[in-house]
MDAnalysis code that builds the backbone (N, CA, C; Angstrom):
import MDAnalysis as mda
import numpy as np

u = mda.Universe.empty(441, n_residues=147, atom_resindex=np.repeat(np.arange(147), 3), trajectory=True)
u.add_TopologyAttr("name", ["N", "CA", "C"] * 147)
u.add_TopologyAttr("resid", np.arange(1, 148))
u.add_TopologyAttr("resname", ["UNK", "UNK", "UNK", "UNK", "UNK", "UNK", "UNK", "UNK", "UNK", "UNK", "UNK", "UNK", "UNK", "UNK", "UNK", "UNK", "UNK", "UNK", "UNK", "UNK", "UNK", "UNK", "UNK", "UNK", "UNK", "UNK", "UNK", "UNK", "UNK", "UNK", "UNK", "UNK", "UNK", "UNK", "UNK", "UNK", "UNK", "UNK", "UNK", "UNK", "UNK", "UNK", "UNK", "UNK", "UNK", "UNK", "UNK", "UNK", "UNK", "UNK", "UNK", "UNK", "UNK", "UNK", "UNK", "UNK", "UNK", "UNK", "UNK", "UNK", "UNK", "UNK", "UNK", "UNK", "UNK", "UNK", "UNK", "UNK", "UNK", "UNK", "UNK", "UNK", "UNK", "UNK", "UNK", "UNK", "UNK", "UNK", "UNK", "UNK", "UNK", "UNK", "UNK", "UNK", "UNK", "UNK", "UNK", "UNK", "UNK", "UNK", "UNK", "UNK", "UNK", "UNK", "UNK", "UNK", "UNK", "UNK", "UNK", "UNK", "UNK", "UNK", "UNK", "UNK", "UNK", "UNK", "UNK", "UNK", "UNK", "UNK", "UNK", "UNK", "UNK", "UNK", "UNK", "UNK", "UNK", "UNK", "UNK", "UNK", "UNK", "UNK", "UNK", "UNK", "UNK", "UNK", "UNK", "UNK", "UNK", "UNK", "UNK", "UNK", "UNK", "UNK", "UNK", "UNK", "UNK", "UNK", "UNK", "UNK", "UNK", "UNK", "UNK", "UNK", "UNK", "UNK", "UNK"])
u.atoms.positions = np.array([
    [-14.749, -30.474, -12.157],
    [-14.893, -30.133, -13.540],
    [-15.763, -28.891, -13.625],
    [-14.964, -28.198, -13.999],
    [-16.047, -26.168, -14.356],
    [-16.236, -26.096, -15.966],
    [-17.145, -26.098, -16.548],
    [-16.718, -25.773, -17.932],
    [-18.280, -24.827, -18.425],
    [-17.412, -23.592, -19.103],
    [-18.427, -22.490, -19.228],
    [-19.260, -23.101, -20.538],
    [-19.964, -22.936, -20.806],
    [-20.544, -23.065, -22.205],
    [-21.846, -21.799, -23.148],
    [-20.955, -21.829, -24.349],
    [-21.285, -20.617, -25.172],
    [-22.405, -21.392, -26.326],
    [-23.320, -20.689, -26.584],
    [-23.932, -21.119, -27.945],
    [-23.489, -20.809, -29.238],
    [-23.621, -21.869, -30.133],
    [-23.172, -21.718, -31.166],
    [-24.071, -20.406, -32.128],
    [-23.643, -19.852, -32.650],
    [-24.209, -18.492, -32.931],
    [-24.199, -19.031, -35.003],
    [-24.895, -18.605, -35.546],
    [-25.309, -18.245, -37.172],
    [-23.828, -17.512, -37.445],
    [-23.665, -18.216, -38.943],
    [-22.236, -17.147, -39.496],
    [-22.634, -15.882, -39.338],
    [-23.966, -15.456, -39.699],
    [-23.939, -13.745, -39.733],
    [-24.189, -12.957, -38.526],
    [-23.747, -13.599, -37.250],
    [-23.330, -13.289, -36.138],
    [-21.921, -13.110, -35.695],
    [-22.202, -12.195, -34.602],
    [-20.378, -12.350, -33.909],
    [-20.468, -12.900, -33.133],
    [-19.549, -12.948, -32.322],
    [-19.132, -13.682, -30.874],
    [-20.134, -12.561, -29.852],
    [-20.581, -14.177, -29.088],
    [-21.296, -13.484, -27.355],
    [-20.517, -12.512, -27.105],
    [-20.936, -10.572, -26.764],
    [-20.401, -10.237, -25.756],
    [-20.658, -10.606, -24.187],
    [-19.262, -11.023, -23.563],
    [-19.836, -10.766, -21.995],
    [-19.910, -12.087, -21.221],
    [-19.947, -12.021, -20.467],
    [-19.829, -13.753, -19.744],
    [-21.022, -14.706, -19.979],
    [-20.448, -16.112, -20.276],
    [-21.945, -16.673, -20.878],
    [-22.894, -16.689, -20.083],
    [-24.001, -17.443, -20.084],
    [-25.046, -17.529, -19.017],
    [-25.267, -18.788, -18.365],
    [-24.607, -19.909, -18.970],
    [-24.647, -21.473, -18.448],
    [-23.363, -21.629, -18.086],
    [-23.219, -22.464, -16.859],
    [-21.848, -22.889, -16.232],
    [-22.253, -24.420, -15.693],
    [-21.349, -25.308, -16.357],
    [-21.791, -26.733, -16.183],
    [-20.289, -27.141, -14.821],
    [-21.044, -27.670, -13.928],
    [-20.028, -27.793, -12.415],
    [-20.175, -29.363, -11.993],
    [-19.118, -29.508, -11.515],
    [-19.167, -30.795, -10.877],
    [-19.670, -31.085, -9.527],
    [-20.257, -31.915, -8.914],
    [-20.807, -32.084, -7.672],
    [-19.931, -32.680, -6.745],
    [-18.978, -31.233, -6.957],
    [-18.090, -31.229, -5.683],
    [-18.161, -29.878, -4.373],
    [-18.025, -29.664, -4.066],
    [-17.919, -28.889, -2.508],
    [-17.138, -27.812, -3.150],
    [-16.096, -27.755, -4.021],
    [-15.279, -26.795, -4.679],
    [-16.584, -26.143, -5.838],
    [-17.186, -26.261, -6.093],
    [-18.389, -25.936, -7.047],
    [-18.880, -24.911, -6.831],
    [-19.503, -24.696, -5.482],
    [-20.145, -23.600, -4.726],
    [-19.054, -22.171, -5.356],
    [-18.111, -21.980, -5.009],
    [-17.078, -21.070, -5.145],
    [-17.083, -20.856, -6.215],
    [-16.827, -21.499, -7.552],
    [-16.798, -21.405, -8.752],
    [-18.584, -20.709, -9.143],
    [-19.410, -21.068, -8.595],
    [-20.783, -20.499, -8.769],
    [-20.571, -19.104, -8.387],
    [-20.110, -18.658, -7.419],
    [-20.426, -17.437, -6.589],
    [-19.637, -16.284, -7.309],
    [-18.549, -17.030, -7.999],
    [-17.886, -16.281, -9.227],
    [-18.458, -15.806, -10.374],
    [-19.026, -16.887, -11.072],
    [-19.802, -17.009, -12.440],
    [-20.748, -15.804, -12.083],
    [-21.503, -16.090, -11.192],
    [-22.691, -15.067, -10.887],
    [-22.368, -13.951, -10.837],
    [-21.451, -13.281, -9.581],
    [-21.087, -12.417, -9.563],
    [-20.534, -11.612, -10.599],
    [-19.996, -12.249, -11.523],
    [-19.336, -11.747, -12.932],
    [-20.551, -11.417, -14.124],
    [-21.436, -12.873, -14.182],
    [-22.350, -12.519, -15.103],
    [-23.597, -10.762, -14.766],
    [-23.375, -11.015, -13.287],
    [-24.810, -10.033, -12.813],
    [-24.066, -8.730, -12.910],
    [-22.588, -8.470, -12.526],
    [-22.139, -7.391, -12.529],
    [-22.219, -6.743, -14.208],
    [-22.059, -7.766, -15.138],
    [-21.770, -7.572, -16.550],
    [-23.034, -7.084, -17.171],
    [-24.412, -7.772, -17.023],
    [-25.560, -7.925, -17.532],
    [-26.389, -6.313, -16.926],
    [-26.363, -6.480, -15.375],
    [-26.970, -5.129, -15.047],
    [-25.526, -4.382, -14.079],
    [-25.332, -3.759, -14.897],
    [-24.463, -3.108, -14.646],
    [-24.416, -1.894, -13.512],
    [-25.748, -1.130, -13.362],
    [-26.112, 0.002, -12.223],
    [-27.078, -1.010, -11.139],
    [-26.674, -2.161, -11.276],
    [-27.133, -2.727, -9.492],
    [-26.499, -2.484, -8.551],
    [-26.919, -2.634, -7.001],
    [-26.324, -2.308, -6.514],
    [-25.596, -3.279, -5.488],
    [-24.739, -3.358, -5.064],
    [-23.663, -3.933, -4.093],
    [-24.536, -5.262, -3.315],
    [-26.016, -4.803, -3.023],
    [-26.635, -5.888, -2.433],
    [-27.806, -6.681, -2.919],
    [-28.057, -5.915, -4.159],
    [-29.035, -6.966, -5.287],
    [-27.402, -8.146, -5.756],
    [-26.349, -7.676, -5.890],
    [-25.267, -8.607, -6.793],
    [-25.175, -9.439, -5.343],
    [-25.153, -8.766, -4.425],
    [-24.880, -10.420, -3.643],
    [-26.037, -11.414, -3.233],
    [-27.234, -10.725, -3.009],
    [-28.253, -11.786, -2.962],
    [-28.271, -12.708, -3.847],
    [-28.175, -12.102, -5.545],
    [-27.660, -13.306, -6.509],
    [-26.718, -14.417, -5.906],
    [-25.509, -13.995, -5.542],
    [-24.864, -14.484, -5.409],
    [-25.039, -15.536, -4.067],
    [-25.509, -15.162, -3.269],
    [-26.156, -15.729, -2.211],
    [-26.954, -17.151, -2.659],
    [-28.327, -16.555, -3.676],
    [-29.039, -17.367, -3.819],
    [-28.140, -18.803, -4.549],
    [-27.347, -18.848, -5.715],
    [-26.775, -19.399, -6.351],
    [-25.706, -19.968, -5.518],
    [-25.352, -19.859, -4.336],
    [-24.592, -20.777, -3.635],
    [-25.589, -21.505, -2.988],
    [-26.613, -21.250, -2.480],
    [-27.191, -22.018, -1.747],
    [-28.154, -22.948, -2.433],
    [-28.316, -22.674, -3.344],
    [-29.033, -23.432, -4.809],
    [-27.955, -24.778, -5.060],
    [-26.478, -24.212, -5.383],
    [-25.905, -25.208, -5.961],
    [-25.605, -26.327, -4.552],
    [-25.342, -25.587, -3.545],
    [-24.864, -26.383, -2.424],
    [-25.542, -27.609, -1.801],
    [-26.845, -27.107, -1.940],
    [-28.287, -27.921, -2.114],
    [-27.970, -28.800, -3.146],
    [-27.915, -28.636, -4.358],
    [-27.560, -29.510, -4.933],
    [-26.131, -30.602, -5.043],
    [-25.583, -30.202, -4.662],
    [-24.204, -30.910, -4.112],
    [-24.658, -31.884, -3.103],
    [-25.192, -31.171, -2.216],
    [-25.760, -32.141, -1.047],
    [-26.429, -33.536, -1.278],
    [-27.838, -32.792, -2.548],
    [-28.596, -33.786, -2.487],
    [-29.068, -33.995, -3.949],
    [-28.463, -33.734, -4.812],
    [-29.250, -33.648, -6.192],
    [-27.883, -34.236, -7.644],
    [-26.783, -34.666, -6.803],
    [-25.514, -35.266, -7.301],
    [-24.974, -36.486, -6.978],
    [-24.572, -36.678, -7.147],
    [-23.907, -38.129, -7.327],
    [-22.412, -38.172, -7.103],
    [-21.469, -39.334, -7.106],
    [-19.899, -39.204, -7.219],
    [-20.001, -39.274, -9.272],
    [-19.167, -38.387, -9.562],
    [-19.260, -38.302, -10.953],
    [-20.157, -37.542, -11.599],
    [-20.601, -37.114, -11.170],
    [-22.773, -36.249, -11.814],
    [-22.155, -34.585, -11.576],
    [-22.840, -34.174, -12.786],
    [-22.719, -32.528, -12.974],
    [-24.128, -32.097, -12.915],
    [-24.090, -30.618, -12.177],
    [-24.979, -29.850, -12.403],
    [-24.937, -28.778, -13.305],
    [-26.054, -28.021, -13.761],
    [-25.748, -26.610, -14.734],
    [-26.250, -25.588, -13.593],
    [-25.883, -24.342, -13.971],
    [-26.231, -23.059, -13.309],
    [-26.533, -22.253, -14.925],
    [-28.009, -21.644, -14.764],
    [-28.398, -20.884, -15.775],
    [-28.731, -19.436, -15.619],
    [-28.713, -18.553, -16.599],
    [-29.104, -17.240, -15.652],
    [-29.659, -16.399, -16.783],
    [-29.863, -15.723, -15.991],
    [-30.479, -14.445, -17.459],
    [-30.896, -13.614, -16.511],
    [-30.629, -12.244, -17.070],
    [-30.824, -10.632, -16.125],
    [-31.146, -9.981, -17.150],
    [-32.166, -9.331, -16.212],
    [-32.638, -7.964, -17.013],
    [-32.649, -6.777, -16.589],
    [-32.965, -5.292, -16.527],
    [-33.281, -4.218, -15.616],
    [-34.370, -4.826, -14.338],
    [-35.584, -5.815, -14.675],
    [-35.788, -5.985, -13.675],
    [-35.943, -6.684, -12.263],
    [-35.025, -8.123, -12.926],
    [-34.741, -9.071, -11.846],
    [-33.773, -10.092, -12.676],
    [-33.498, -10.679, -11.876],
    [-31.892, -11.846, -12.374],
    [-32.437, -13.148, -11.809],
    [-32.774, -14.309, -12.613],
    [-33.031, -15.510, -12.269],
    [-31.869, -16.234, -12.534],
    [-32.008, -17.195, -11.405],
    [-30.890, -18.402, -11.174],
    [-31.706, -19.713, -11.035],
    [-30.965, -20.536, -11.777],
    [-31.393, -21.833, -12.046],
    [-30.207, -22.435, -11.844],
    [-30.602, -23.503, -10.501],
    [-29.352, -24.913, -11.054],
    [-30.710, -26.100, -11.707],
    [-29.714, -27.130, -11.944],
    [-30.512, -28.029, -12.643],
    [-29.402, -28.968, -12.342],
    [-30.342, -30.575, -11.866],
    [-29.678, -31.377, -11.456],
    [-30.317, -32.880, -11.860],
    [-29.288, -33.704, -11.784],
    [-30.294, -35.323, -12.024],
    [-31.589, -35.775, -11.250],
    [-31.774, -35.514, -10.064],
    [-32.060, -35.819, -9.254],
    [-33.836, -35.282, -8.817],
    [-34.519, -36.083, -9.506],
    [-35.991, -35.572, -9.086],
    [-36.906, -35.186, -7.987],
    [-36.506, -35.511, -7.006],
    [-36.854, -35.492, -5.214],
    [-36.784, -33.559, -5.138],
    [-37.823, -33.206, -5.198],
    [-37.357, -31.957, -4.974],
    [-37.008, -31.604, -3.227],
    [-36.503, -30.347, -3.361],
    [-36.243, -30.352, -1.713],
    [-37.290, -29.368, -1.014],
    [-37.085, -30.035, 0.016],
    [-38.311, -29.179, 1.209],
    [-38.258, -27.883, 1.757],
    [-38.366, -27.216, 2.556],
    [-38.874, -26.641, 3.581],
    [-38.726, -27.428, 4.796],
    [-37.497, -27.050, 5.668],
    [-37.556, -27.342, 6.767],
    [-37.737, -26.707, 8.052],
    [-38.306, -26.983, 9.454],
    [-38.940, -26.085, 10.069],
    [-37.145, -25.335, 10.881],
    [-37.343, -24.051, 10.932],
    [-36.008, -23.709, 11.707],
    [-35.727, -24.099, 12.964],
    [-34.333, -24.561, 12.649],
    [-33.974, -25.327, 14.066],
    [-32.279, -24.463, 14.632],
    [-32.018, -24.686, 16.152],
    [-30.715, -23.708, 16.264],
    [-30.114, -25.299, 17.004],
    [-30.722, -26.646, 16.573],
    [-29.890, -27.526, 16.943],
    [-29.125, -28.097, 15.730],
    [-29.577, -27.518, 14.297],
    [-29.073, -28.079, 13.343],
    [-28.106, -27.009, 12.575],
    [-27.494, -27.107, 11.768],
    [-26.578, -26.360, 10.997],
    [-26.918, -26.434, 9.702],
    [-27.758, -27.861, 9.220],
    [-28.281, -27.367, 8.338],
    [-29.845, -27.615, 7.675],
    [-30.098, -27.105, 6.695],
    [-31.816, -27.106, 6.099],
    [-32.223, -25.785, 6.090],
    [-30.692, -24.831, 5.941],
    [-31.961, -23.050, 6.089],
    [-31.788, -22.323, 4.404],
    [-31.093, -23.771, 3.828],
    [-31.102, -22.500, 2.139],
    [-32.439, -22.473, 1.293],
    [-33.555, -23.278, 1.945],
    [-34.912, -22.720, 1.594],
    [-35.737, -21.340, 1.977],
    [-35.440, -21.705, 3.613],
    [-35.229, -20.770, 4.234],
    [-34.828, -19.122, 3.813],
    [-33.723, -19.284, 3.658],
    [-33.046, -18.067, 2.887],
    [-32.997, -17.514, 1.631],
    [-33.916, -18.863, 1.208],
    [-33.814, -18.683, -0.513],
    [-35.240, -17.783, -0.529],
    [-36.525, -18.163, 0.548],
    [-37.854, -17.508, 0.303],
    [-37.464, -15.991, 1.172],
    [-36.867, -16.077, 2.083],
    [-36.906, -14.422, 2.296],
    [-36.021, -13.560, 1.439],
    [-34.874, -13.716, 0.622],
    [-34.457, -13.072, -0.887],
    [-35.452, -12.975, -1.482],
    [-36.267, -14.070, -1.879],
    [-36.994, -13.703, -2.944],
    [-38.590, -14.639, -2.894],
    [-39.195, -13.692, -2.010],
    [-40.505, -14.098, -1.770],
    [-41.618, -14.289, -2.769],
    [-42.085, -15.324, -2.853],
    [-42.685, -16.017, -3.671],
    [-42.561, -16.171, -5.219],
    [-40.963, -15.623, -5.301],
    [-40.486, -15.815, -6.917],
    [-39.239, -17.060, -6.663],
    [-39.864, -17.742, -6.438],
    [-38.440, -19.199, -6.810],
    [-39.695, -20.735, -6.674],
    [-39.147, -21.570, -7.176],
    [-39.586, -22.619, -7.122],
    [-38.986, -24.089, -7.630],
    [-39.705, -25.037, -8.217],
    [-38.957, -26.241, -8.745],
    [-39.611, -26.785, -9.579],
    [-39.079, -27.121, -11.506],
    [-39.880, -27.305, -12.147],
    [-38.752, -28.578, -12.335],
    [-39.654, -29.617, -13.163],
    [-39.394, -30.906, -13.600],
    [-38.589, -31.241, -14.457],
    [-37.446, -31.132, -14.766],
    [-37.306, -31.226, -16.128],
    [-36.373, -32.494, -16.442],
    [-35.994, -33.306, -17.415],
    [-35.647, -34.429, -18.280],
    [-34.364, -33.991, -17.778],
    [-33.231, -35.284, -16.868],
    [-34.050, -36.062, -16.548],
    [-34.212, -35.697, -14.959],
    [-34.204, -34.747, -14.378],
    [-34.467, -34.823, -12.649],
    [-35.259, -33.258, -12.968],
    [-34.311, -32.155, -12.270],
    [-35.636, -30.951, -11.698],
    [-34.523, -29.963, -12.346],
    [-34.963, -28.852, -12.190],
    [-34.185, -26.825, -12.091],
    [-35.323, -26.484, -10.941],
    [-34.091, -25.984, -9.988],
    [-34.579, -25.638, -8.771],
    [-34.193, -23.776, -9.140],
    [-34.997, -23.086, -9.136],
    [-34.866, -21.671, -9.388],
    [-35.492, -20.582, -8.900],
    [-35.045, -19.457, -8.512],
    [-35.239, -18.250, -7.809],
    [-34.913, -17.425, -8.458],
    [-35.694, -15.603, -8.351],
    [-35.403, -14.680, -9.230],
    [-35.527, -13.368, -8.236],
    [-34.213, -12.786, -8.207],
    [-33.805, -11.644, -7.636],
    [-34.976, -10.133, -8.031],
    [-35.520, -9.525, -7.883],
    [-36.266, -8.573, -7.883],
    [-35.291, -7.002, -7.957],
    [-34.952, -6.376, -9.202],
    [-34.399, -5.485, -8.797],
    [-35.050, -4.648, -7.551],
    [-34.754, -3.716, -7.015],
    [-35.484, -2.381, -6.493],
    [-35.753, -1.445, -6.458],
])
C-alpha cells in the first residue's frame, strides 16, 4: 500500500505546487523503492540547483531509514510515513513508525551483511540525525547538509 498524502488547504488557496512531502508505505520490502522515488522526486523539485550527489545521499538516507524500518519498526499489516521538507540549506528525512525500541549502533562487522544503515546514516550526515518519540512509537530522522 503507497498512498501520497496532500493537506487540505483554506478555499482562498490553490492546489500544492509540486510533489507532496508525506508518503504513507506499507511494511513491505517493495516500500524501500517506492521511497527512493518519492525522495528523489520531492528533492529534485524542492531544491532544484543540487547536485547529483546531495539528491542521492537523500535518497540513500531514506532507503536505509525506511528499510530499518521494515526490518524492525513494522508489523504484517502496519504502515510507516516518510516526511520531508527542503530548503537551500539541507533536506530532512523522517520515517515514522509504530514501534518504540529505537535502533542502535552496531559495531562494524565483515561477518554480517547487516546493521550498517546507522552506520551510513552518521557518516552522510554527521551529527544531524537522530530519534524522537512520538505517539504512538518513534520518527527516526536525518538531515542532508547542502554544500
Amino acid at each position: 500500500m503507497i498512498q501520497l498524502r496532500r493537506g487540505t488547504l483554506p478555499a482562498c488557496c490553490g492546489p500544492q505546487l509540486g510533489p507532496p512531502s508525506i508518503l504513507l508505505l506499507a511494511g513491505e520490502a517493495e516500500s524501500a523503492k517506492a521511497a527512493r522515488e518519492f525522495v528523489h522526486e520531492y528533492v529534485t523539485h524542492n531544491v532544484p540547483d543540487a547536485s547529483g550527489d546531495y539528491v542521492d545521499a537523500a535518497v540513500l538516507i531514506a532507503s536505509e531509514l525506511v528499510t530499518n524500518s521494515i526490518r524492525y519498526g513494522t508489523g504484517p499489516g502496519e504502515t510507516m510515513r516518510v516526511v520531508l521538507d527542503a530548503d537551500d540549506t539541507r533536506t530532512r528525512v523522517e520515517v515514522h513508525d509504530s514501534v518504540r525500541t529505537h535502533p542502535r549502533m552496531r559495531p562494524e562487522s565483515d561477518d554480517s551483511d547487516r546493521g550498517r544503515g546507522l552506520i551510513i546514516l552518521d557518516a552522510l550526515c554527521p551529527g544531524a540525525w537522530g530519534i524522537t518519540d512520538i505517539p504512538p512509537g518513534k520518527a527516526v530522522w536525518a538531515e542532508v547538509k547542502a554544500r
